[in-house]
C-alpha positions in Angstrom: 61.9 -90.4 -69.4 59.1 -88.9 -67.5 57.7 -85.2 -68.3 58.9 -83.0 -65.6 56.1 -82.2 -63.4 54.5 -79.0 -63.7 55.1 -76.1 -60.7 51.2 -75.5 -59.9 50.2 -72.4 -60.1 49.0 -70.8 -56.9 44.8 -70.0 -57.1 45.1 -66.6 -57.1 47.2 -63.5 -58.2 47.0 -61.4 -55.4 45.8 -61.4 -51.9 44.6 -59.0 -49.8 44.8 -60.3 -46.4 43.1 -59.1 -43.1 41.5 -55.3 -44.0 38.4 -54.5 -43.3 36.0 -54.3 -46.1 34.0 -51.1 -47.3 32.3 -52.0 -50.3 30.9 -49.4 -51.9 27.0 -49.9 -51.5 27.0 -47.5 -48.6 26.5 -50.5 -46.3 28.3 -51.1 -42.9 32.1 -52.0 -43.0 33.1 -55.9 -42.4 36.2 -57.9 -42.5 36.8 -59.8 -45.4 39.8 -61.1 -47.3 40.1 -60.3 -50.8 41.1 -62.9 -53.3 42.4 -61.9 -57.1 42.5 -64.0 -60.1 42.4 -62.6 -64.2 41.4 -59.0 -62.9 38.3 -60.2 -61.0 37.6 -60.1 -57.3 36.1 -63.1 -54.9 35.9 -62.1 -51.2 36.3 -64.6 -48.6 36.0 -65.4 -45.0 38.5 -63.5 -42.9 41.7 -65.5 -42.4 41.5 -67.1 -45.1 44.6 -68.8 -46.1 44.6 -70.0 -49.8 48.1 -69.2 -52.0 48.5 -66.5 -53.6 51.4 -65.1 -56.0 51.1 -61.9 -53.9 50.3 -61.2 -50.8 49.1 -57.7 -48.8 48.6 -57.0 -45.6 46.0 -54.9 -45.2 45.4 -55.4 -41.4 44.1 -52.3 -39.3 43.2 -50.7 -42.9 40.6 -50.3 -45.2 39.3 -51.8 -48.6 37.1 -50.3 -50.5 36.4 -49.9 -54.3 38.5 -48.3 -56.9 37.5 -44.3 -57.1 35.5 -43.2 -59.9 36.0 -39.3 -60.9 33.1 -38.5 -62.6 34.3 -35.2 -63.4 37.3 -35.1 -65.4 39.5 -32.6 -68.0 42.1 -35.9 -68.8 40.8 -36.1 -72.4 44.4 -35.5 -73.6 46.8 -36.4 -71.0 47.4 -40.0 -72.0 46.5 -39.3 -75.6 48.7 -40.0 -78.3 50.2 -36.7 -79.8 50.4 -36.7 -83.9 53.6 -37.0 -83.6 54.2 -40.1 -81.5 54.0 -43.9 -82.3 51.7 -46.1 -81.2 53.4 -47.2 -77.5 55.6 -44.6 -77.7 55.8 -43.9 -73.8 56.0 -40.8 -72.2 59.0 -39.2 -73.3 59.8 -35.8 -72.2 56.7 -34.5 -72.1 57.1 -33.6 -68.4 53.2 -34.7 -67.8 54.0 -37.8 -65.6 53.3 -36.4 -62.1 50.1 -35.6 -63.7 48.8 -38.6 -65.1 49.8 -40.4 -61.4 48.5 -37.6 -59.7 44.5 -39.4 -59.2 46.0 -43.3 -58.9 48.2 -41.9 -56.3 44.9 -41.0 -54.2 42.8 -44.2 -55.1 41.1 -43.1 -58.4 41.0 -45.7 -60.6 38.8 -44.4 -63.4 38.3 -41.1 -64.9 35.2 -40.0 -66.3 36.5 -37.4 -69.6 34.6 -35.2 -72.1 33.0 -32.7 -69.5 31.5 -29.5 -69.8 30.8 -29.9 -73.0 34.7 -30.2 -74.5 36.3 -33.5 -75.9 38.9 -34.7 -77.9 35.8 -35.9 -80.4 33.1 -35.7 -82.2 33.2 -33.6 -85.5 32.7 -34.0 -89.3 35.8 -34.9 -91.3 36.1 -31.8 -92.7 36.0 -29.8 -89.2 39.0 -32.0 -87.4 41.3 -29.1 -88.2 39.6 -26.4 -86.8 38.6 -28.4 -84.0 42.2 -29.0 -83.7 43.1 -25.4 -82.5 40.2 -25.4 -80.0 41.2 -28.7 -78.6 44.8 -27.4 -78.5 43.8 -24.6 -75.9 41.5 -26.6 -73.7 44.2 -29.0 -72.7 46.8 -27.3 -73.1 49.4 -30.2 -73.7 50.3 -29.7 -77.4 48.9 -31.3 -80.5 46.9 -33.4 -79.6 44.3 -34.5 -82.8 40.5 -35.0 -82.3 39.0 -37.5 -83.1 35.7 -38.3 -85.4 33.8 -40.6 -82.9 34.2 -42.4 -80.0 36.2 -45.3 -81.4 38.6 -43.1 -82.6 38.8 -41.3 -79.0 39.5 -44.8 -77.9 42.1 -45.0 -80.5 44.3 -42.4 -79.7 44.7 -43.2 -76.3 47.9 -44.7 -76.1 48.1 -47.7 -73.5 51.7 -47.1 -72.6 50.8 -43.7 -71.0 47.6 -45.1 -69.1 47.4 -45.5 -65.2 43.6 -45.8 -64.4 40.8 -46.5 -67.1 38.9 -43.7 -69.1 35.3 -43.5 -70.3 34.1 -40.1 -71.4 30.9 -38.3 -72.3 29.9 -36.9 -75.5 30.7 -32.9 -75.0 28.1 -31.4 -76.8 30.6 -28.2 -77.3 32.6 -30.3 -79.1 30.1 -32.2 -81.0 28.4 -28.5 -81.9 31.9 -27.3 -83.4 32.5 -30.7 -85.3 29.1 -30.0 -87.4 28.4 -26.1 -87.6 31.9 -24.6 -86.2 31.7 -21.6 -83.7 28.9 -19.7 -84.6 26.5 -17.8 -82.6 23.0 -18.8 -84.0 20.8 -21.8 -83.8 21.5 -24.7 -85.5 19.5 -25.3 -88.9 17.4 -28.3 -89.3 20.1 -30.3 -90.9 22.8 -29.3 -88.4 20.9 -30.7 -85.7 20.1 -34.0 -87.1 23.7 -34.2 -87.7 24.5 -33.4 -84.7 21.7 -36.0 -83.4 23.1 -38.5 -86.1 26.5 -38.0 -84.9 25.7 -38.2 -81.6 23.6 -41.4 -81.8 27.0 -43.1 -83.2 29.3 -41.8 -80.4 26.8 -43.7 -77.6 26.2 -46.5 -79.3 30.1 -47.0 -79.4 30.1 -46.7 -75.5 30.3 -43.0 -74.8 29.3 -42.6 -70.9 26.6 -39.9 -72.0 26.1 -36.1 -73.3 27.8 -33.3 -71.3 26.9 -29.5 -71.6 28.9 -26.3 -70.8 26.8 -23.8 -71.3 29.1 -21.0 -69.9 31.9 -22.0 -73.1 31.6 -21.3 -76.6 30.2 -22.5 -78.7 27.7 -25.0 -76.4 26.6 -21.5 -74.7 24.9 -20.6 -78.4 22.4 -23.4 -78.0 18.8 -22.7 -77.1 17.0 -25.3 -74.7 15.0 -26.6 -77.8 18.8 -27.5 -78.7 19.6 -29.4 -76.2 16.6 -31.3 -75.6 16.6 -32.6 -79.0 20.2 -33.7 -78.4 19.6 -35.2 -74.7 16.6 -37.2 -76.0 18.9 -39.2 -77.8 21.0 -39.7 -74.6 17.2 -41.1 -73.4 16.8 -43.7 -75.6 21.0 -45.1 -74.3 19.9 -44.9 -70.9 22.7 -42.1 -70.7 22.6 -39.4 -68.7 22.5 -35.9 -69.8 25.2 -34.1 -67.7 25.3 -30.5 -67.7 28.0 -27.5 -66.3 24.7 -25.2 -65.8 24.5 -21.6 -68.0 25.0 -19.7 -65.0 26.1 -21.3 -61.5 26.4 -17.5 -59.7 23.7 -14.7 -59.9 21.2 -16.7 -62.0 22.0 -20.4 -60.5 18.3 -21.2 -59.7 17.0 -20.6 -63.5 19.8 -22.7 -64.7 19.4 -25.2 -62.2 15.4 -25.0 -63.5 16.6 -25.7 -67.5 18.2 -28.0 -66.7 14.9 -29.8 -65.0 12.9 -28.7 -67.9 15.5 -31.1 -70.4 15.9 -34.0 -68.4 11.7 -33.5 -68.1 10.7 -33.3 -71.8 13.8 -35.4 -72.7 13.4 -38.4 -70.2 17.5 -38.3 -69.9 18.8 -38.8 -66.4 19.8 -35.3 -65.6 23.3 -35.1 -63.5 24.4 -31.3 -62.4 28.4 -30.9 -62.9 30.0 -29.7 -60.0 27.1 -28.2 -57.9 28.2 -24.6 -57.0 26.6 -21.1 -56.2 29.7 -19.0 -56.9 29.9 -15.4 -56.5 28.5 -12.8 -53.6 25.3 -12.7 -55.0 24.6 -16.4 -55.0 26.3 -17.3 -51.5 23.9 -19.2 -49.8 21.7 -20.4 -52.6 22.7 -23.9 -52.3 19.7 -23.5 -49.2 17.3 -23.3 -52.4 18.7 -25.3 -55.1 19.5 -28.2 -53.7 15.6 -28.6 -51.8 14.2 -28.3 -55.3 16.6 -30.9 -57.0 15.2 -33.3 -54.2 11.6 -32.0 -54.9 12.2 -32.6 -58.4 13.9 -36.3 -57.6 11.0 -37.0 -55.9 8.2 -36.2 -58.4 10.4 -38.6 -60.6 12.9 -36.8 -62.2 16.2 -39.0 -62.2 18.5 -36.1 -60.9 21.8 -36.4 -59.5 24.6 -33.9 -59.1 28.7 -33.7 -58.5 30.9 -31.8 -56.3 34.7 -31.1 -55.7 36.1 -30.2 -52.0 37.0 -27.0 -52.7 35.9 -22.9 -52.7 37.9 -22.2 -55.5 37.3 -23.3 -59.4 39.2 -23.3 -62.8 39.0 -23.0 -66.4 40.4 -21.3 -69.0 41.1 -17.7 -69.2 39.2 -16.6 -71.9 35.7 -18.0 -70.7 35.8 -15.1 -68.4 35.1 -12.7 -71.9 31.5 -12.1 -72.7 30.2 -14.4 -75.3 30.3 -11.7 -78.4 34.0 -12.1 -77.8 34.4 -15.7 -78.3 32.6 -16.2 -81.4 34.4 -17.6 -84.1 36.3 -19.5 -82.1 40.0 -18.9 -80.4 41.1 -17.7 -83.9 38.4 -15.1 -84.5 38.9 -14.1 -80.4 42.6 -13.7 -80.8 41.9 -11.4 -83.8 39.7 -9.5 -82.2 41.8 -8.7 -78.6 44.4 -6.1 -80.1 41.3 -3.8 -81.0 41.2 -1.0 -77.9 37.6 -0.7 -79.2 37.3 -4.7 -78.2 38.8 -3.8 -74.7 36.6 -1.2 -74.2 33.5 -3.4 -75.1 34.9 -6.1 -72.8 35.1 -3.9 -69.9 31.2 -2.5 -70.1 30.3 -6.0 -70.5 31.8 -7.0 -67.5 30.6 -3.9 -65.8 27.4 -3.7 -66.9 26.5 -7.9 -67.5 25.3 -9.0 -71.2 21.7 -10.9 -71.0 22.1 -14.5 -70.0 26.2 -14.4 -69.3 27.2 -15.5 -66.2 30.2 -12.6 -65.7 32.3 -14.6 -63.3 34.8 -11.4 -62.8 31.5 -8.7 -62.4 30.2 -11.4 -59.6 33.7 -11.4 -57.7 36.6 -8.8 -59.5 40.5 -9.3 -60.9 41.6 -9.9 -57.2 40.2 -13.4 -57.2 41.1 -15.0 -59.9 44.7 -16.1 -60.1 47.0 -17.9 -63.4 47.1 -21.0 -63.2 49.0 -22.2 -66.6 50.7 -19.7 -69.1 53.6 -21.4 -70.7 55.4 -18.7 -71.9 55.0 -16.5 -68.4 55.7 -18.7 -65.7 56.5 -16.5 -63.4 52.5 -15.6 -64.0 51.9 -18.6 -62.5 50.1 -18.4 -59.1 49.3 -15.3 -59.0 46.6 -13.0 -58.8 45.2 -11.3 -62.3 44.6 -7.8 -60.3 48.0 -7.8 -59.0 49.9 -8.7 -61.8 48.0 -5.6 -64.1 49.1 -3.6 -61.4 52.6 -4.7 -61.7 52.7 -3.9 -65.3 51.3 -0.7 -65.1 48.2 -1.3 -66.8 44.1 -2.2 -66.4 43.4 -6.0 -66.0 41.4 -5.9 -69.0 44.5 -4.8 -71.1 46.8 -7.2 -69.1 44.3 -10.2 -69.6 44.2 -9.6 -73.3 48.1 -9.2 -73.9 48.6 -12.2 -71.9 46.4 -14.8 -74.3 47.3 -13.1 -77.3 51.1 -13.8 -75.7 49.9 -17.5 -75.5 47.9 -17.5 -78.5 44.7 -18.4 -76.0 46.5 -21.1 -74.1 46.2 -19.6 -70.4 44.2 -21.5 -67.4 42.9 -19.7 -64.2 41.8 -20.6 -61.0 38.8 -18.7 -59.2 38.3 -17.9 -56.0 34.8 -17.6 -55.8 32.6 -19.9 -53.1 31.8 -20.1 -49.7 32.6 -23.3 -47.4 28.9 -23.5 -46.0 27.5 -24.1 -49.9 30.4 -26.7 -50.5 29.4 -28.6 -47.4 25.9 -28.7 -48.0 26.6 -30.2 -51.4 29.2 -33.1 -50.2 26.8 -33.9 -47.1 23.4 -34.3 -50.2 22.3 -37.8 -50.6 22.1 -36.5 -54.3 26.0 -35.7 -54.9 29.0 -37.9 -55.7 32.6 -36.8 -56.1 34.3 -35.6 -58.9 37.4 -33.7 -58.9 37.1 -31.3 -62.2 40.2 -32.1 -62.6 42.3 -29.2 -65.7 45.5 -31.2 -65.6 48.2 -29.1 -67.6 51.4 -28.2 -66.7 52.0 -24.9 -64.4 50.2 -24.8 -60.8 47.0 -26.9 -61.5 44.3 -26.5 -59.0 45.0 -29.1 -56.2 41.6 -30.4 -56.6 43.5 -32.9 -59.3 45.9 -34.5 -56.8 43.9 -33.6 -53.5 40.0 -33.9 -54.1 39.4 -38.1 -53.0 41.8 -37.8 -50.2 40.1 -34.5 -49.0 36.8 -36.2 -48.8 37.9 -39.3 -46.5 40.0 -37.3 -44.7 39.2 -33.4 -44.1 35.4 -33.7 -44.7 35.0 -37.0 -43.5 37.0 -38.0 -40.7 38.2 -34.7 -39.1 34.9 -32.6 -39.8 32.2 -35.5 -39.8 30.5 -34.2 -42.4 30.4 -37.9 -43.7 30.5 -42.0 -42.2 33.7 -43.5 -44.1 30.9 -45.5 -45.9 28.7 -42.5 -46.8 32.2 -40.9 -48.5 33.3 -44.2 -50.3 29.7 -44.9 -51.6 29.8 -41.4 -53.2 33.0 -42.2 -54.9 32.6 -45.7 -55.8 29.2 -47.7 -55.8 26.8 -44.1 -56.9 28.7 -43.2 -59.9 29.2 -46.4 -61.3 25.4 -47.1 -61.1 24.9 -43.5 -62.7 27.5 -44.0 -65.6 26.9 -47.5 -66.1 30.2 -49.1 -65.2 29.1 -52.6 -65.2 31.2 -54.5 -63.1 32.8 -51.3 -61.3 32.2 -49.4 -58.2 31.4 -52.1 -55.5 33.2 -55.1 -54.6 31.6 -58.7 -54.7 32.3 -61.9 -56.3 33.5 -61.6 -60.1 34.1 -57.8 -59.7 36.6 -56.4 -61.6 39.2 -55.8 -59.4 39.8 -52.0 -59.2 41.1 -51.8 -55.3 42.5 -49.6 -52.9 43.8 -50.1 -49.3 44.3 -46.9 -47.1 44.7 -46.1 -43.9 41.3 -44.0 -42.7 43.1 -42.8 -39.7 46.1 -41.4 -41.6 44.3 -40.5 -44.6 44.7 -36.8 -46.1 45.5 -34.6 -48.9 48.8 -32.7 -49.0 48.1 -30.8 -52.4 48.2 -27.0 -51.9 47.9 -24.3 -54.5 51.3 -23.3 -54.0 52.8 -27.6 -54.4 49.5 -28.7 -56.4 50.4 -31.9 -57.2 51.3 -33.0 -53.6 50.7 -37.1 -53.4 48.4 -37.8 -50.2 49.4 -39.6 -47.1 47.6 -43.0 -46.1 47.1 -44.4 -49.7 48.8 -47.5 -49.0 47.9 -49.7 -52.5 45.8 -49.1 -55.6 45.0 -52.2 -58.1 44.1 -51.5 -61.3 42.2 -54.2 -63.4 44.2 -56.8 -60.7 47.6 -55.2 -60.7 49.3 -53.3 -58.4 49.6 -49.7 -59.1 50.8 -47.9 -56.0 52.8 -50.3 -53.1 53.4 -48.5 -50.1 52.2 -45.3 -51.1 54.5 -45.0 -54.2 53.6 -46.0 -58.1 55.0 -49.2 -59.4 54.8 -48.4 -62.7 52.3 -51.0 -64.1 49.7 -49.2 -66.9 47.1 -51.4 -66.6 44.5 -48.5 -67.4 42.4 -49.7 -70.8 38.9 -47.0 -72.5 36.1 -48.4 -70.6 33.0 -48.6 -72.8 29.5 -48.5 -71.8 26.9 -50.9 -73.5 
């Protein structure tokens, strides 16, 4: 009897059929079909008609590359808590609508460890103080760091993953893991540690070293420090990415040290989240961004990222002086019930402290709203001032009780830009996008949910700031050549197939700060490594995200 004949199997797994093709090089749109087979792209001639398992129709709409946020807080969200299996799902953690919150708006992989915080690295014996630190900036439990890289890569669990991850090396982190939370420089043999430690995590395929030199303890390193550390990022070909010392009164000397590193390191040099925050830096981006282009053009590899937005966020307690937060969250918690502490605080802020950047004495209490406090939702969304007031007592006072009441764990967002220095930095031929994205429960910033959509639709359609090419090159074909996402960013034959379809007429964010999470309209499908992510606007459920690693 004959072998029954075998169903053939049709060339590709997916095709996208009539859109018009932007492709992530910044070069004019076309029409193109896209063809997808094992998670890599070929494009064809339009009308093509070859089979496909899948077809969408992506006539009168765009293609362009997967978004890349190169400016992410998601360390955590899709790590595996101590207390879960290996593919243990998501249970009831609650965090879903976070972790679908970027796919749902064509971000397809996350650039982690910013600002100099990560899940990883540290000595053996520092994981458990590192533990409570890591605790409070992500605020989604107990979450365990890791040593290196590889074991970052570990812990993320593939059942909870929608887009891909790579991440920096935060040098906050990697400070804490060797020497803990003091303020002093680091010894000889701390900083070869550090270096040695360092060295490891890039050569496992950490994207780079990231700075935040307004957080403890990366804020205790001298400049010596950190070109030591960012040569090492040299010899990778990694960039050195920093969250400046001071991005309000004192933007332009911290815009210049971070010059002098990537000079007398030779590291790429990328500025997080270009801002000048603050009344008395309004307006400054008319300086710094003319000497970044100087310094780009006497050879200096210097790029820089920015959200959509006037309003920031971080955590609470990086608006205490320095002297407050040394130690660590333990020794800051200890130190809050003191009135003499208060009283410290409050000449600090009125007065400044040598080389802090004071976001409350650049702006006040009336700007600066909660954005996450577990244990006080009814905090949430409002403003610090008015909530002091409520209770009776000085915002000082009320800030303290409330992080001693969460034991540290409380986020804020900052009101603290003007819209002519946010457009300046989107419409730079030096910035890309990045959403600095804090997602924890409560009322994120909307930047998370919002920032990608904002960009093709507020900024660039209904404003003209950018062409619809300008604004997908700076999310897609830039920061992949930056981070060195081989095989990401742009789409051409043997891509990998990281896709999104959207409509650029209908194309906007809906996220507000009172509904932050809002999905955006005209996001019609997202592919993730070949799979579909979002049909029709909605998620599909696939987890198709994997740790990217870069050689």
């Amino acid at each position: 009897m004959a072998a029954p004949t075998a169903t053939p199997r049709p060339p590709y797994d997916v095709l996208l059929r009539g859109g018009t093709l932007v492709d992530g090089t910044g070069a004019p749109r076309r029409t193109a079909d896209i063809g997808i087979t094992g998670g890599r792209i070929a494009v064809l001639p339009p009308g093509s008609r070859p089979e496909a398992a899948e077809v969408i129709d992506a006539t009168g709409r765009i293609v362009t590359p997967g978004f890349i946020d190169v400016h992410t807080h998601s360390d955590a969200l899709a790590a595996r808590p101590a207390d879960r299996a290996p593919g243990g799902g998501d249970g009831d953690d609650g965090l879903e609508a976070l972790r679908l919150a970027p796919l749902l708006q064509g971000v397809t992989t996350e650039i982690a460890g910013n600002c100099g915080s990560g899940l990883f690295p540290a000595r053996p014996e520092r994981l458990p103080a590192l533990a409570e630190h890591t605790r409070v900036v992500f605020g989604i439990g107990a979450v365990p760091p890791a040593e290196d890289f590889d074991g970052f890569a570990r812990g993320q669990d593939p059942a909870l993953r929608p887009t891909h991850i790579a991440s920096l090396v935060g040098h906050g982190t990697l400070r804490a893991g060797v020497m803990g939370f003091d303020d002093r420089p680091a010894t000889p043999a701390e900083l070869r540690a550090m270096r040695a430690l360092l060295d490891r995590c890039l050569a496992q395929g950490a994207a780079g070293l990231s700075t935040g030199l307004i957080y403890p303890p990366g804020g205790y390193a001298d400049t010596g420090e950190l070109i030591a550390l960012a040569e090492i990022a040299a010899r990778h070909g990694k960039p050195y990415v920093t969250h400046l010392r001071d991005e309000m009164s004192q933007v332009e000397t911290a815009v210049e040290e971070a010059l002098e590193i990537a000079r007398e390191s030779g590291a790429p040099l990328q500025i997080s989240h270009h801002k000048t925050a603050g009344r008395h830096a309004w307006g400054a981006t008319l300086r710094t961004l003319p000497t970044l282009e100087r310094a780009r053009a006497e050879g200096v590899d210097v790029l820089c990222d920015v959200y959509p937005y006037t309003a920031g966020s971080t955590v609470l307690h990086a608006l205490l002086p320095p002297w407050a937060n040394e130690g660590g969250i333990g020794a800051l918690l200890a130190r809050l019930p003191d009135p003499a502490v208060r009283d410290r605080i409050r000449t600090s802020i009125a007065h400044g402290v040598d080389g802090w950047e004071n976001t409350v004495g650049n702006g006040g209490w009336d700007l600066v709203t909660v954005a996450a406090a577990p244990r006080h939702p009814a905090a949430e969304g409002r403003r610090i001032a008015d909530l002091a007031a409520a209770a009776g007592t000085d915002p000082v006072d009320y800030v303290c009780d409330l992080l001693l009441a969460e034991a540290g764990g409380v986020t804020i967002i900052s009101h603290s830009m003007r819209e002519d220095d946010v457009r300046r930095v989107i419409a730079s031929p030096l910035s890309m996008i990045g959403s600095d994205g804090v997602p924890k429960p409560g009322r994120p910033h909307p930047r998370w949910a919002g920032s990608f959509a904002r960009i093709l639709g507020h900024y660039g359609r209904d404003e003209g700031l950018l062409t619809l090419e300008s604004a997908v090159h700076k999310m897609t074909g830039l920061p992949a050549r930056r981070f060195g996402l081989t095989g990401r960013g742009t789409v051409h034959d043997g891509a990998r197939a990281d896709l999104v379809v959207l409509d650029p007429d209908t194309v906007r964010d809906n996220a507000t700060f009172d509904r932050p999470l809002l999905a955006p309209d005209g996001v019609a499908a997202v592919l993730v490594a070949g799979r579909v992510a979002v049909r029709d606007g909605r998620p599909t459920g696939v987890r198709a995200g994997k740790v990217v690693r870069v050689p």
